[in-house]
N, C-alpha and C positions, 0 to 999 in steps of 0.2 A: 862663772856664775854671776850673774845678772844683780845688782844689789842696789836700790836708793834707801839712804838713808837721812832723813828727815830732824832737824834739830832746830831752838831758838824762840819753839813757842813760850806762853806764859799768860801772864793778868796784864793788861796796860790799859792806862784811863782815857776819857776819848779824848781823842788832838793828838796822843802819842804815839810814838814811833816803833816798831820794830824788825827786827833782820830777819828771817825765816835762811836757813841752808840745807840744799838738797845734797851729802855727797852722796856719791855714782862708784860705785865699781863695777869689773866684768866687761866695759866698752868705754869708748872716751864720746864724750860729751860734744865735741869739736864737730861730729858730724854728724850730730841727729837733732830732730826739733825737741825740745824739752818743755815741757807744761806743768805750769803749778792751777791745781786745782784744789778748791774750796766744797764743804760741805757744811753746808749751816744744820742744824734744826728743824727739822719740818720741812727741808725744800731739799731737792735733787742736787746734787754735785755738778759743780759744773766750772769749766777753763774760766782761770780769772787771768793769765798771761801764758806768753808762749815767746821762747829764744828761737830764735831757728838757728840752723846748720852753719848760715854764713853770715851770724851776729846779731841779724834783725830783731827788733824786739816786737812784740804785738801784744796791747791791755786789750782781752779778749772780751772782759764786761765794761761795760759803760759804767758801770757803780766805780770800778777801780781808777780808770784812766785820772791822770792828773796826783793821783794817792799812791801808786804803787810800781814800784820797776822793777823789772825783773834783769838780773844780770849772772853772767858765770866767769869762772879762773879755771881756764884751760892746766895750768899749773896745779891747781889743786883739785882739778875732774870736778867742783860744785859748783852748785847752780843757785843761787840768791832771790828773794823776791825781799826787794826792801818797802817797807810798808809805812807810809804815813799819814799825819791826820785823820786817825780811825777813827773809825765810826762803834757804833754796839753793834749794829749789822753788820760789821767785819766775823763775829765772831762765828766761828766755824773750826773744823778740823781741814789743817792744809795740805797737801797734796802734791808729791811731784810724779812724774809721770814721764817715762819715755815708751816710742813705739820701735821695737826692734824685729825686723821680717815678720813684720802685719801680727805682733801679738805686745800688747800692752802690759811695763811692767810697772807695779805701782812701792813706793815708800808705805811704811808704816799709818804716817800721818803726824802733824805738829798739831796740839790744842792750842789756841788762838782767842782769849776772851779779851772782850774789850768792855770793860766797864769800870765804875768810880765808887 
């Protein structure tokens, strides 16, 4: 059974830092692309990073690059988006997301505010 589970949200003030962890059960991580995706308030959901299969990283929005990395521990099947210099339009519910035989399975979600 297919499971992401989502953990590390919280409050942080802007300029601060935080970890986001996706763990994974039901398939290993090692060889599928894994997506953390973002839903703000009033706008659509949409990939803010993406790990692939053979470690690449890719910051899918231009808002994030340079703020946020995404990384995973094959050891421990979870997938990371570490997050910094936030902004208040960081603030959204986060998202991980793998695609396994062309059906999408999605985590809970982490709440993610960033304000002072």
């Amino acid at each position: 059974q297919v499971q992401l589970v989502e953990s590390g949200g919280g409050l942080v003030q802007p300029g601060g830092s935080l970890r986001l962890s996706c763990a994974a059960s039901g398939f290993t991580i090692s060889v599928y692309n894994m997506n953390w995706y973002r839903h703000a308030p009033g706008k659509e959901r949409d990939v803010g990073a993406t790990i692939t299969w053979s470690g690449g990283t890719i910051n899918d929005a231009d808002s994030v690059k340079g703020r946020f990395t995404i990384s995973r521990d094959n050891t421990k099947n979870t997938v990371y988006l570490q997050m910094s210099s936030m902004k208040p339009e960081d603030t959204a519910v986060y998202y991980c997301k793998v695609r396994l035989s062309l059906r999408d399975y999605w985590g809970q979600g982490t709440q993610v505010t960033v304000s002072s």
